[in-house]
DRENTORBA-324776 format. One record per atom (N, C-alpha, C): residue in three letters; x, y, z. Coordinates in steps of 0.1 Angstrom, whole numbers, plus 5000, padded with zeros to 4 digits. Atoms other than C-alpha are relative to their C-alpha. Example, Ala and Ser with C-alpha at 12.3 -4.5 7.8 and 13.67 -1.06 7.14 Angstrom:
<sites>
ALA500949885000
ALA512349555078
ALA500950125000
SER499149895000
SER513749895071
SER499250115008
</sites>
This chain:
<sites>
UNK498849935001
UNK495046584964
UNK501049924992
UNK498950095010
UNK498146484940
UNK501049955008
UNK499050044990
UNK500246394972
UNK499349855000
UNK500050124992
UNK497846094975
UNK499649884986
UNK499950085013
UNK497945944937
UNK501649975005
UNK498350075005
UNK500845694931
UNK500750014985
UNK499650075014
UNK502845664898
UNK501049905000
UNK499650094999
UNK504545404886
UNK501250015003
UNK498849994996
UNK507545314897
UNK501350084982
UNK499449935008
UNK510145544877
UNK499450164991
UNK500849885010
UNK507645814860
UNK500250115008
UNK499849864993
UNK508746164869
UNK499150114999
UNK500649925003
UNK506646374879
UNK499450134993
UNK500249895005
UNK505346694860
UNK500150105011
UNK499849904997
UNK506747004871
UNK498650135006
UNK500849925001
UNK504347234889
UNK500050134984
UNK499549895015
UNK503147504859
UNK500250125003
UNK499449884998
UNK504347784873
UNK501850014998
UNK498949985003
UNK507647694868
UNK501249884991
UNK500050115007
UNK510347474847
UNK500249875009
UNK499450094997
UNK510847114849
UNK501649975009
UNK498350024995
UNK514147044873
UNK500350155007
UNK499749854995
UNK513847434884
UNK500050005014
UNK500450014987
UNK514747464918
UNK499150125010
UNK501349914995
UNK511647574940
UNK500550125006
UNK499449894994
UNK513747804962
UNK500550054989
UNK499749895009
UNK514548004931
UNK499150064996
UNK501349955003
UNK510948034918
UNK499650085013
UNK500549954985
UNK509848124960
UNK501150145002
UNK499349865000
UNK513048394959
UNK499250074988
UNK500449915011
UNK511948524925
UNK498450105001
UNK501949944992
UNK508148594936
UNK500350105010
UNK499949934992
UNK509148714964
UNK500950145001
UNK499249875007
UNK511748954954
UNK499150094990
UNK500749975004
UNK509549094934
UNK498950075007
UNK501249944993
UNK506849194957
UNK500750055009
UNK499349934996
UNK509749304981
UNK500450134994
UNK500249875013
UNK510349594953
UNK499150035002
UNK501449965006
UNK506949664948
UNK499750095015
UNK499749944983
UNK506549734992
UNK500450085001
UNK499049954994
UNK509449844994
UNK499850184993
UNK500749895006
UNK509050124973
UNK499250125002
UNK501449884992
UNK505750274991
UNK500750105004
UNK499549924986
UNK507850395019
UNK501550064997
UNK498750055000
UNK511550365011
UNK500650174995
UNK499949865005
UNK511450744993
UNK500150085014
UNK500549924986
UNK509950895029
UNK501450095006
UNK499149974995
UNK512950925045
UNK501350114989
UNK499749955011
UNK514551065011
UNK499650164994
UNK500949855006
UNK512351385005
UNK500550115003
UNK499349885001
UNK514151645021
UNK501250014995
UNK499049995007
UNK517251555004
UNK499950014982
UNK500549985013
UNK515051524970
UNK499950175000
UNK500849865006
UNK513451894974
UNK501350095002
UNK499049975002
UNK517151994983
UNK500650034990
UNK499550005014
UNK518951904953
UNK499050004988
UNK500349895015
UNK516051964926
UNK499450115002
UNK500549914999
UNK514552274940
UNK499049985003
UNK501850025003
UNK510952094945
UNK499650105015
UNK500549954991
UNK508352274965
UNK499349925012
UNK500450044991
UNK506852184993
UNK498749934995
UNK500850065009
UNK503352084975
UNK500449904989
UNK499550105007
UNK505351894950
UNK500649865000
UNK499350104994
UNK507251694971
UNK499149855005
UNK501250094999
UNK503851494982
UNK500149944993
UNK500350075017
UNK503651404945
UNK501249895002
UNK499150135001
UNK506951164949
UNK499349955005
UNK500750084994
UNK504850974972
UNK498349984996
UNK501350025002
UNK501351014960
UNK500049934981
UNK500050045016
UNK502050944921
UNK500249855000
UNK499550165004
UNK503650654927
UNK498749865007
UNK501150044995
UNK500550534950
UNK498849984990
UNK501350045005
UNK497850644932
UNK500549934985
UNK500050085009
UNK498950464899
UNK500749825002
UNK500050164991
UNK499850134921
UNK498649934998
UNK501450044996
UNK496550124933
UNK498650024992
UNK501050015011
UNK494650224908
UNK500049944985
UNK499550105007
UNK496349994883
UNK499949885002
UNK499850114990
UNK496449724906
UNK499049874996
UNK500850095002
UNK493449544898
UNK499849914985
UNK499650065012
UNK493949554860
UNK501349944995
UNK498550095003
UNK497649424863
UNK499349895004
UNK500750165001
UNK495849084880
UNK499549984988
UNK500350035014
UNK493549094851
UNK500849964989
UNK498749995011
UNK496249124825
UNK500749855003
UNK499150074997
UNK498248844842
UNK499049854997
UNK500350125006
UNK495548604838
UNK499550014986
UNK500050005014
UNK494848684804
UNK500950004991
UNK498550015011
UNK498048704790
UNK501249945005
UNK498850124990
UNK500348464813
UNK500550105013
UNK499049874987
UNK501848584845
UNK501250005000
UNK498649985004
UNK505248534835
UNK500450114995
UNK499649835012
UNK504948794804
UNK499750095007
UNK500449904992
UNK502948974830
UNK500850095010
UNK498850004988
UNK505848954855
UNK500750114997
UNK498049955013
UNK508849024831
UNK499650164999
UNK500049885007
UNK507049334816
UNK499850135007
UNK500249914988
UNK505949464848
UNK501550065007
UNK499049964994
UNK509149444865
UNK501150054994
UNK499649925007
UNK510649564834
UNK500350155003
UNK500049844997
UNK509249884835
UNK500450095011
UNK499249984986
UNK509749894872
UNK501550075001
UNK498150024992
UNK513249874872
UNK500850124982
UNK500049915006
UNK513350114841
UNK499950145005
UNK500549874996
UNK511850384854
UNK500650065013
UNK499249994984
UNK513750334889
UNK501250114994
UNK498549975009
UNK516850414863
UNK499650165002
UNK499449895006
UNK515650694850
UNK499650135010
UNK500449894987
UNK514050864886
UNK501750025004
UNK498649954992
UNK517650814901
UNK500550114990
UNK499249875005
UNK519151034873
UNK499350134994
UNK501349835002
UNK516151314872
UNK501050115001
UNK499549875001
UNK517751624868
UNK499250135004
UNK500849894999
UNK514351804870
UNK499049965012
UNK501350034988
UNK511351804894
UNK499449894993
UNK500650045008
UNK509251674865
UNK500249864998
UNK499850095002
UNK511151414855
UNK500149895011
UNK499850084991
UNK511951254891
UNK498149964999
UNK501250015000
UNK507651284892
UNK499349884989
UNK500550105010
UNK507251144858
UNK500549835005
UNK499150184999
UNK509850824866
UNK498749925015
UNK500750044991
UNK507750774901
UNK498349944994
UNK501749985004
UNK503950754882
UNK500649864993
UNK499950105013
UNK505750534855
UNK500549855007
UNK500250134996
UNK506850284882
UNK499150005009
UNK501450024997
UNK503650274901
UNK499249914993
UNK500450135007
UNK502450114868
UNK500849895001
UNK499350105002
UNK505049904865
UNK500049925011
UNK500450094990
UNK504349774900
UNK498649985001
UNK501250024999
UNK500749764898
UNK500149894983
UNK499450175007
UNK501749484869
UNK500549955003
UNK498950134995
UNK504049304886
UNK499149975013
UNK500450054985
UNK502449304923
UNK498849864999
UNK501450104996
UNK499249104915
UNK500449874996
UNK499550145005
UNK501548804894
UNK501149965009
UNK498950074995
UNK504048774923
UNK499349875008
UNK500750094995
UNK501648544942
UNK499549904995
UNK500450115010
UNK499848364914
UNK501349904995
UNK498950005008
UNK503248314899
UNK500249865014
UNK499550104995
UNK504048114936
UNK498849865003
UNK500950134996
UNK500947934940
UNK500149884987
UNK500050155013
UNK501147754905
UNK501449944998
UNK498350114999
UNK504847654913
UNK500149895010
UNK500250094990
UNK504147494945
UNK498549915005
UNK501150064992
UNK501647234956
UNK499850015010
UNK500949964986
UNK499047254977
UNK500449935008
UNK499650074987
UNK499747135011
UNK501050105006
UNK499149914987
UNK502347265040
UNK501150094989
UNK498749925008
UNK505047365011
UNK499450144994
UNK500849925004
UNK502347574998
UNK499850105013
UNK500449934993
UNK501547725031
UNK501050105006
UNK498949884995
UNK505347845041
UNK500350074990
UNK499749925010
UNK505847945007
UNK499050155002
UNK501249865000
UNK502648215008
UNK500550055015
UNK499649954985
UNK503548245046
UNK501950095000
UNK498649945004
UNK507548355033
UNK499550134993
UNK500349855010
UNK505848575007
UNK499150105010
UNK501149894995
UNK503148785031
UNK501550075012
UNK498549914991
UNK506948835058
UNK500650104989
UNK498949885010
UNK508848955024
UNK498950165001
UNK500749925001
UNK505749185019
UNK500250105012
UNK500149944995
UNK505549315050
UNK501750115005
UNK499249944997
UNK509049335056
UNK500550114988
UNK499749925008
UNK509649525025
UNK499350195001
UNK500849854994
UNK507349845042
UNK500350035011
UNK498849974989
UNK509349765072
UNK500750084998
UNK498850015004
UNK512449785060
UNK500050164993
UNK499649875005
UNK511750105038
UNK500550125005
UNK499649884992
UNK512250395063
UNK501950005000
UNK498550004994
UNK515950245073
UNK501149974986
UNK498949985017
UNK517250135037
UNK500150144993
UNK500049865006
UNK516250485023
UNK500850075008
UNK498849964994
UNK518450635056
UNK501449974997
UNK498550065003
UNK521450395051
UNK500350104980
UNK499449995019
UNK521450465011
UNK500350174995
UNK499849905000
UNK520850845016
UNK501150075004
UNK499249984993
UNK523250885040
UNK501350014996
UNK499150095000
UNK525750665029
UNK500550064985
UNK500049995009
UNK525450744993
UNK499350164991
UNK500649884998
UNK522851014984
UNK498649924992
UNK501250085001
UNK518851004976
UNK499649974985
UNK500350055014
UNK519250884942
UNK500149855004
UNK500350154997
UNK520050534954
UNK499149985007
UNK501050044990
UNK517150484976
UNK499349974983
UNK500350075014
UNK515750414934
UNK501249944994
UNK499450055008
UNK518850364916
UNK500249825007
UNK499650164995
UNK519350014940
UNK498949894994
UNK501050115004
UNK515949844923
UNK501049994988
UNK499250095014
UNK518449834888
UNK500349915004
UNK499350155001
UNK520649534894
UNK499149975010
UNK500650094996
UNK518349394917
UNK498649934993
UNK500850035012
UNK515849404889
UNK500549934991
UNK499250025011
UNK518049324865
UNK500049815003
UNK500150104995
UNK518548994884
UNK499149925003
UNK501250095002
UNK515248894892
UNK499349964988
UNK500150065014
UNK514448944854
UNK500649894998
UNK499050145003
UNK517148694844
UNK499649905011
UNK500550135001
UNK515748464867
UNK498849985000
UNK500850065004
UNK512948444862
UNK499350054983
UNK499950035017
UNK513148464821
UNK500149835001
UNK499650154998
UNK514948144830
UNK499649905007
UNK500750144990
UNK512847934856
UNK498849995000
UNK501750035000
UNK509248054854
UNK499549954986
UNK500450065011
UNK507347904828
UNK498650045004
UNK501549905003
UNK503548074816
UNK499049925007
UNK501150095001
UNK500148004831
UNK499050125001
UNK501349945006
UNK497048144829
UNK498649965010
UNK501750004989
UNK493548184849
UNK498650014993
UNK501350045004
UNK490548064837
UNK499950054986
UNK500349945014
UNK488548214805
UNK500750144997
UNK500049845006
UNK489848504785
UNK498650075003
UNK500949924994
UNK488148794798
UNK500750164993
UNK499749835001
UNK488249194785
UNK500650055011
UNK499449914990
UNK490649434801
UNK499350115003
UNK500949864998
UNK488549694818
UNK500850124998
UNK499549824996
UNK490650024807
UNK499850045002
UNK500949895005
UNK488150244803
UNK499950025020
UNK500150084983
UNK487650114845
UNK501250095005
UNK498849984990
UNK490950144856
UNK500950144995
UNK499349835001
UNK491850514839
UNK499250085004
UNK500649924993
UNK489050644853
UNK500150045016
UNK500050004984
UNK489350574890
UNK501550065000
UNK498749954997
UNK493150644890
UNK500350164992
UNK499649845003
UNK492751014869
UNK498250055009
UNK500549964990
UNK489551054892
UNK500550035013
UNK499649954993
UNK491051034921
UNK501750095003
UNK499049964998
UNK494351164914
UNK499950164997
UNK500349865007
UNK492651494896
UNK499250085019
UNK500649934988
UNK490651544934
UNK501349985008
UNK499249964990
UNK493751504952
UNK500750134996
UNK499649855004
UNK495251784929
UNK499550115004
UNK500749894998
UNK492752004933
UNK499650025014
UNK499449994987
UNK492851954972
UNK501250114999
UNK499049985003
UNK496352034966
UNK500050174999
UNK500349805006
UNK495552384950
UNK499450075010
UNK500449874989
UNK493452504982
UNK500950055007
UNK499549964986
UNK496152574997
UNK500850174993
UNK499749835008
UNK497552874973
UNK499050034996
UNK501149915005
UNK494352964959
UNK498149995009
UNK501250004991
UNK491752874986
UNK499049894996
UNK500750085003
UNK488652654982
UNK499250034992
UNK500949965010
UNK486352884963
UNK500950054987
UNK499050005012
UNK488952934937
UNK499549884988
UNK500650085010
UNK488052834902
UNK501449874995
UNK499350085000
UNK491452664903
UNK500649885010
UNK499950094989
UNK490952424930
UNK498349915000
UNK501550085008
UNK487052384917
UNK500149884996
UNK500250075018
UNK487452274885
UNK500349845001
UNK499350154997
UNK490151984896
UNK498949935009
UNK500650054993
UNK487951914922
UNK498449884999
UNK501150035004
UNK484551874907
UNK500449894987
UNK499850125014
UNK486351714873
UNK500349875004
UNK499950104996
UNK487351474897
UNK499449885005
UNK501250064993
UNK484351384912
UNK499049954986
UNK500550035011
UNK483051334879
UNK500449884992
UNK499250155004
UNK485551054869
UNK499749975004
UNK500650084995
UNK484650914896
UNK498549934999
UNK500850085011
UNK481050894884
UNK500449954994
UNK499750105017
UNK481650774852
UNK500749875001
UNK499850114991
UNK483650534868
UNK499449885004
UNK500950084991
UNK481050394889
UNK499049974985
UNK501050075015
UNK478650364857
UNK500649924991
UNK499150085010
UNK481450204834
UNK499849875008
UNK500350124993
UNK481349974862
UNK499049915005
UNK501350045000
UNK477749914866
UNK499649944984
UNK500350025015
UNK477549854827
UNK501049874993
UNK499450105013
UNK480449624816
UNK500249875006
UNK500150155000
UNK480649274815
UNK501049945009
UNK499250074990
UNK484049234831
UNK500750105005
UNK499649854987
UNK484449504860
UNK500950015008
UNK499050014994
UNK487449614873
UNK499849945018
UNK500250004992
UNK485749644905
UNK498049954997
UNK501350075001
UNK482749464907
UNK498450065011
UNK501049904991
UNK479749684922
UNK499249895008
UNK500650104993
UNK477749394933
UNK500149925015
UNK499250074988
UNK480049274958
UNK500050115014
UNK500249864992
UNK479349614978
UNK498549985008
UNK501350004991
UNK475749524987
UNK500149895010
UNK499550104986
UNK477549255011
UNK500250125012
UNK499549924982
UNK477649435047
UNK501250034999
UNK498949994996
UNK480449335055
UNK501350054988
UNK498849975012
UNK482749395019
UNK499250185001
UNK500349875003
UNK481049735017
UNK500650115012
UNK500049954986
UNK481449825058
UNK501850034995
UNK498550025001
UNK485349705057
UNK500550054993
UNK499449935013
UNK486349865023
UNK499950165006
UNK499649844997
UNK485350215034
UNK500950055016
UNK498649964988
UNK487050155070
UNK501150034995
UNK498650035009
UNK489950055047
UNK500350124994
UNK499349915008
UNK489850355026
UNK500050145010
UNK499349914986
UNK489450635059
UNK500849995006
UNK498749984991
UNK491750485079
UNK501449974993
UNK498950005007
UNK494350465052
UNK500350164999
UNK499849834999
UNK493650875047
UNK500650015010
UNK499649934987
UNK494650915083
UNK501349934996
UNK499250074993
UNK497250615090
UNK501250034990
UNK498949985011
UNK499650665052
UNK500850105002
UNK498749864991
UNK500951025062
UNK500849975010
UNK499650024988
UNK502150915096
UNK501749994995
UNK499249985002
UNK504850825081
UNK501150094987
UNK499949855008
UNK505451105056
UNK500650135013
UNK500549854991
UNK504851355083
UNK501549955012
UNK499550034991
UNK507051195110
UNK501850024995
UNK498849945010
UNK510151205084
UNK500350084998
UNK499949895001
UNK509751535077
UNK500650095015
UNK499449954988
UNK509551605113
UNK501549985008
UNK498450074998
UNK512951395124
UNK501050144993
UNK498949945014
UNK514751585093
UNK500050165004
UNK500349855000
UNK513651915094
UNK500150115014
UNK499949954985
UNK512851965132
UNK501050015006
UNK499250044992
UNK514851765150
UNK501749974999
UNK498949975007
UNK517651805125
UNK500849874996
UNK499150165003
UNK518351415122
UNK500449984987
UNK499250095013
UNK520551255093
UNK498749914996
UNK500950145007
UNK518651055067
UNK500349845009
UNK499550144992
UNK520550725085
UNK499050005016
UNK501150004985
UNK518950835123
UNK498749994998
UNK501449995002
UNK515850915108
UNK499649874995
UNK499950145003
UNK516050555094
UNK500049905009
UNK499850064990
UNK517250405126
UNK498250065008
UNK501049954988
UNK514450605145
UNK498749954996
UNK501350055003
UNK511450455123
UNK499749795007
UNK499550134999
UNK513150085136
UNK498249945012
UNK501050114989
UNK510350045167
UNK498650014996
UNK500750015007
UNK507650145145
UNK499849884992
UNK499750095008
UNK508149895122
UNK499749835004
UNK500150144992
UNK508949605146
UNK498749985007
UNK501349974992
UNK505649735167
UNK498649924988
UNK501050055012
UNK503149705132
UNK500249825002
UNK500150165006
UNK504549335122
UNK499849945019
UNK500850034988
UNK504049245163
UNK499549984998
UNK501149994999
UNK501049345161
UNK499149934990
UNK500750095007
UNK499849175130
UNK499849885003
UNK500250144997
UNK501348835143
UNK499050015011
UNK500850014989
UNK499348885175
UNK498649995002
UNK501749975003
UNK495949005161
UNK499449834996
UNK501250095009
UNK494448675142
UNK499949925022
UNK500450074981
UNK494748505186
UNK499250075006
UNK500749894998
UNK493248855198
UNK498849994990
UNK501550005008
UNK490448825172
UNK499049884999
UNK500650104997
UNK489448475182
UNK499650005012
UNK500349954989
UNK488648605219
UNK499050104995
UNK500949884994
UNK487248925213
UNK499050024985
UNK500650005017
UNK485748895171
UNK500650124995
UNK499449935009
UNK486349085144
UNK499950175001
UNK500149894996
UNK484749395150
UNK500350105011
UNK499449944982
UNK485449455188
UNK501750074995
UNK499149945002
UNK489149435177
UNK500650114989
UNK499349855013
UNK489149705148
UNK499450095004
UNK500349874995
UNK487549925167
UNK501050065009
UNK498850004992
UNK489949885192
UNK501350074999
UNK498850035010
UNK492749885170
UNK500250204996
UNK500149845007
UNK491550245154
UNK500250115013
UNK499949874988
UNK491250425189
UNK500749995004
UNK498950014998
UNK494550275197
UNK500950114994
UNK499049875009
UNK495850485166
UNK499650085002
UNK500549874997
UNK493650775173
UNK501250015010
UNK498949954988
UNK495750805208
UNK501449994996
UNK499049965005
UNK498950755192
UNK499850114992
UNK500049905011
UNK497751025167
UNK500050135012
UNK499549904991
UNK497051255196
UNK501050025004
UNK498450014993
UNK500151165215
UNK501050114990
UNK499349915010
UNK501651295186
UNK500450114997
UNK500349835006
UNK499951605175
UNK501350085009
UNK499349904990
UNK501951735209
UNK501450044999
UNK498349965004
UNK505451715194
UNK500050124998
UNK499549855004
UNK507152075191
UNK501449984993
UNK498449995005
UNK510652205183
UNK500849955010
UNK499550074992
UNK512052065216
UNK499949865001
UNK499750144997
UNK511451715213
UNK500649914999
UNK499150104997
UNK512651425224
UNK499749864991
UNK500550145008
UNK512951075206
UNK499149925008
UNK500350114988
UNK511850845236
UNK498150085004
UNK501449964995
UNK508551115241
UNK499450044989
UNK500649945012
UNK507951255209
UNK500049924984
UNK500350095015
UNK508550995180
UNK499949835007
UNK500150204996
UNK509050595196
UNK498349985007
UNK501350024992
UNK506150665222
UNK498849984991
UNK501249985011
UNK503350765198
UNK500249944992
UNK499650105013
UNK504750575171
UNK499849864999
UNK500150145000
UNK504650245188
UNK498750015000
UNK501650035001
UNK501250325195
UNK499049994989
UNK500650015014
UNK500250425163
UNK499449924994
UNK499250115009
UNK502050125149
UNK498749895005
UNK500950104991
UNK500149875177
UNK498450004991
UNK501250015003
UNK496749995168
UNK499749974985
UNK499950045014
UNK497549935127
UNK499749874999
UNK499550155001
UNK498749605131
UNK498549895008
UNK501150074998
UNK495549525153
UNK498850074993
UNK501449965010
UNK492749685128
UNK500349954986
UNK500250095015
UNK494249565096
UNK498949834996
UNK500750115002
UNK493449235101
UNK498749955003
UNK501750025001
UNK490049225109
UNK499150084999
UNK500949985009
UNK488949445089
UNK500449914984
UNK499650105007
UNK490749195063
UNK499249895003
UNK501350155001
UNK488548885075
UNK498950124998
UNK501949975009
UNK485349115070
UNK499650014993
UNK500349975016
UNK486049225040
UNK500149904988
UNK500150125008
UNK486548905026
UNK499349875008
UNK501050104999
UNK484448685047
UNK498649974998
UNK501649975006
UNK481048795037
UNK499949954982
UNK500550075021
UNK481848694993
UNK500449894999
UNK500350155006
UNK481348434976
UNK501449954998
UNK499150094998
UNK484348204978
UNK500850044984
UNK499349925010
UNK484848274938
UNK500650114997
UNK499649894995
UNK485248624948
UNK500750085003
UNK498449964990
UNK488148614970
UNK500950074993
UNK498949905004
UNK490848734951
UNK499650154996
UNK500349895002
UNK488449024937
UNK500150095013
UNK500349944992
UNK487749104968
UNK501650055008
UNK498850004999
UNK491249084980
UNK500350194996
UNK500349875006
UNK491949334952
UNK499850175007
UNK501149924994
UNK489449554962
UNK500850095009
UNK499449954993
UNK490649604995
UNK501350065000
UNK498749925001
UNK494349704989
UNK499850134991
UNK500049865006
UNK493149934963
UNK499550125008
UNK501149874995
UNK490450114985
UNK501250045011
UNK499049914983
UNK493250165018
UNK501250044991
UNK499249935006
UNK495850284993
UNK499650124990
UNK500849855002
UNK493550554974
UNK499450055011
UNK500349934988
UNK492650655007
UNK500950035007
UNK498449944998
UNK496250705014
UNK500350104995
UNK499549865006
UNK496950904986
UNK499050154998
UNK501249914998
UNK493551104990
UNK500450095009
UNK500249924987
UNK494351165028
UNK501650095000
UNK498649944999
UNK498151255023
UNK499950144994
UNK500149895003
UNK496951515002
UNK499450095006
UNK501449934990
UNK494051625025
UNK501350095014
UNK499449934990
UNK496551665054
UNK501150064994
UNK499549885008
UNK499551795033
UNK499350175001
UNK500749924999
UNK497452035027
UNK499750145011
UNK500549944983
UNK496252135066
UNK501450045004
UNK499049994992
UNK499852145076
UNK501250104991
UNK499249855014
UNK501352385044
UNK498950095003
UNK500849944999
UNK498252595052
UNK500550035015
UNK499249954990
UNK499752635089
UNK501150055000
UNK498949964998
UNK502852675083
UNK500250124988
UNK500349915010
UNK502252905051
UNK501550034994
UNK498450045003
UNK505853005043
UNK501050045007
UNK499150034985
UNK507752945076
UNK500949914995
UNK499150105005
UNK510652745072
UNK501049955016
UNK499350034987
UNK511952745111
UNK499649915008
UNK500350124990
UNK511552435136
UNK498750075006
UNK501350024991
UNK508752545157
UNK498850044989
UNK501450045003
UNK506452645127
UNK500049914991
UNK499850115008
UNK507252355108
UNK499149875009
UNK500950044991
UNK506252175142
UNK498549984999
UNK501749994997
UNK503152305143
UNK499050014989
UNK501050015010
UNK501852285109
UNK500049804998
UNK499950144996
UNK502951895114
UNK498949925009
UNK501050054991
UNK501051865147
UNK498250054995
UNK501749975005
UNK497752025132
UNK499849884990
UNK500250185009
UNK498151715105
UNK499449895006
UNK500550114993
UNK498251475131
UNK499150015009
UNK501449954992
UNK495351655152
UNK499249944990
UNK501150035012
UNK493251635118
UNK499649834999
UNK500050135002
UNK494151265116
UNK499149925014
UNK500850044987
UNK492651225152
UNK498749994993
UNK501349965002
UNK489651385139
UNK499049934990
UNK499950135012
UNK489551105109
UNK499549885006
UNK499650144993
UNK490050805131
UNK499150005008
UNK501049994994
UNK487550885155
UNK498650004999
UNK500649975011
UNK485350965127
UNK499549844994
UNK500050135008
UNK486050595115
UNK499849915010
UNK500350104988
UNK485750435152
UNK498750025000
UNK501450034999
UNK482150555153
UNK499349954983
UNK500950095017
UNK481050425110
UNK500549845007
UNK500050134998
UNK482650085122
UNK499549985010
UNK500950064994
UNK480650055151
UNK498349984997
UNK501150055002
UNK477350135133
UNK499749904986
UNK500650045015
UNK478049995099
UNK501049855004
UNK499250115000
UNK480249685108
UNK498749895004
UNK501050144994
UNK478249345109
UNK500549965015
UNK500150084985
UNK477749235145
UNK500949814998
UNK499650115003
UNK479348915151
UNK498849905002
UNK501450095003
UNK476848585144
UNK500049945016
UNK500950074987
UNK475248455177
UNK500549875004
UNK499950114998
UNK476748165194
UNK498849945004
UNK501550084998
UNK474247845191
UNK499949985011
UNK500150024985
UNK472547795216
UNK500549825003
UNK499650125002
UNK473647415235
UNK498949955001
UNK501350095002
UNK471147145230
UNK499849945010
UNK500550064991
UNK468947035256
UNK500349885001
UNK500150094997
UNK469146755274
UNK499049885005
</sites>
């Protein structure tokens, strides 16, 4: 390690190359991190925002999804090729141009006038954070050396992360509330604006290994595959399932997705690397990842709606009221890696998932009478609990089975598959719960096209507690002790 070379007396050392000479680290450690706070924050931060969106531009009820699913599926199905990009072309420029766009398109969502355009601005920063998210990390490891400075730095960045999906439900209340739901976007400008400028000014370029080809051909397939079958989901709900206009999308989507999978069987440097799938464990844990993202991503979609619409809460309450959710998840994350050294990896994601199933029941039961304390905190914490204990170890299985070079792909990997399995399932349930309520607009059948969502989601999760019991690798056999 470079902590345990000497130099001579007087010679100053070289600047890690992530950033300049004399730059102070806590500006590089804010800049990274700020940045990936945006990018979080984002997912969620709209939720709370939607009935005041479909308010002031007229959107429909089917449309309203799309603020949250566009901006998803071109995250996550960008996602892999923004890494790429960053090490082929610096993570700085990678950074800049990402969070550019970002903080462009925030601009021009807050001042949409139309359905369309609020939709377009959302898709266009999706890209723009699926280029910036994968260089906020790299960006801090090549500023800081390895050792403890390294470990709180990455350990500061995974809190911002989380807290920034925290945090979304209650900043989009305050801003809504307070202001109206253009600033729940218009607030990334000047905070964009700011992170640009500094880091124009403090990061300095690096670069990952050999030049390698950008897989486009890769990463436009998977993200108009599955965003063409969430459409056409989408369509059953006015024109049914045997409709040629719920088909078409449907099947054309499944067909990207081929082609897809062959582009990626075929080229040299694969978004997604097919090989890494015949591991157990990366194959098992990726598809937990991408069902129980279908079910677990609505929750809070759906619970928003209900607050707002049902229960008639203010954007700000409905903000306050996601607060023990929030706190419950990050709990639960800290708690799991202690809980997964007792019971292994598998025990507790199974665990974890029937945890959320029973919060998802709990749920379903809400009506037009309910209460906060029985009907959204109870179920919610639970939800939350069993999240925070299945992420993380399906996170070690999915990455402890590859090859050590692998890691970050695999990394990757996973965030893409549980976030197209978000925007898949939001449309799936969408779907189930505009199909109940058909065109009701009064508290109790608004209720009950909600609670059939979260039934459905039972039906998911349960679904996904019995594939991870037969497809999840066993844990390895303690040795036996040696005779004496």
């Amino acid at each position: 390690m470079d902590s345990m070379h000497q130099s001579p007396p007087g010679t100053r050392l070289p600047a890690p190359a992530g950033r300049r000479a004399g730059a102070p680290l806590w500006v590089v450690v804010l800049t990274a991190c700020a940045g990936q706070f945006l990018v979080v924050l984002d997912v969620s931060v709209v939720n709370v925002a939607l009935p005041s969106m479909r308010a002031d531009l007229g959107m429909s009820a089917s449309g309203l999804q799309w603020v949250v699913n566009l901006y998803t599926l071109a995250f996550a199905g960008l996602m892999l090729l923004g890494g790429r990009a960053g090490d082929i072309f610096g993570r700085k420029r990678v950074f800049l141009v990402g969070l550019a766009l970002f903080t462009a398109a925030s601009l021009a969502g807050g001042l949409a006038q139309e359905p369309w355009q609020l939709l377009a601005a959302r898709a266009a920063q999706g890209v723009g954070a699926a280029v910036l998210a994968p260089s906020t990390l790299t960006l801090l490891t090549s500023a800081v050396p390895e050792g403890p400075a390294r470990v709180r730095a990455i350990g500061t960045w995974a809190a911002v992360g989380a807290g920034g999906g925290a945090a979304g439900a209650l900043v989009g209340g305050v801003l809504t509330d307070a202001l109206s739901w253009r600033w729940v976007l218009l607030i990334n400008v000047p905070v964009g604006a700011v992170v640009l400028t500094c880091a124009a000014l403090w990061l300095t370029e690096s670069r990952g290994g050999p030049r390698r080809r950008l897989d486009i051909p890769g990463a436009v397939l998977v993200t108009a595959g599955i965003g063409t079958v969430s459409y056409g989901i989408v369509q059953t709900e006015s024109h049914g399932w045997t409709a040629a206009a719920a088909l078409v999308p449907l099947f054309g989507g499944l067909a990207l997705v081929g082609a897809f999978l062959v582009v990626e069987a075929r080229t040299r440097a694969p978004l997604m690397p097919l090989g890494l799938f015949r591991l157990r464990a990366v194959s098992a844990a990726n598809t937990a990842m991408f069902v129980t993202g279908a079910a677990m991503f609505s929750s809070w979609y759906f619970l928003s709606l209900y607050m707002q619409n049902v229960l008639g809460y203010t954007p700000i309450e409905a903000g306050l009221g996601f607060v023990p959710h929030s706190l419950t998840i990050v709990a639960a994350s800290k708690l799991a890696p202690r809980i997964l050294a007792r019971t292994g990896a598998k025990a507790l994601a199974i665990a974890g998932v029937l945890m959320a199933a029973g919060g998802y029941l709990w749920q379903s039961t809400a009506d037009a009478g309910g209460t906060y304390v029985t009907d959204i905190a109870g179920p919610g914490i639970l939800m939350m609990a069993g999240v925070g204990f299945m992420i993380t170890p399906l996170a070690h299985l999915a990455t402890s089975g590859a090859p050590a070079g692998d890691a970050g792909v695999v990394s990757g990997v996973m965030n893409t598959s549980r976030t197209m399995g978000g925007s898949l399932g939001l449309a799936v349930l969408s779907t189930v719960a505009a199909t109940r309520i058909g065109g009701g607009s009064g508290p109790e059948v608004l209720a009950s096209g909600y609670s059939l969502a979260f039934r459905t989601g039972v039906g998911i999760l349960l679904g996904c507690a019995a594939l991870m019991l037969i497809a999840l690798p066993r844990p390895a056999a303690a040795p036996e002790p040696a005779k004496a």
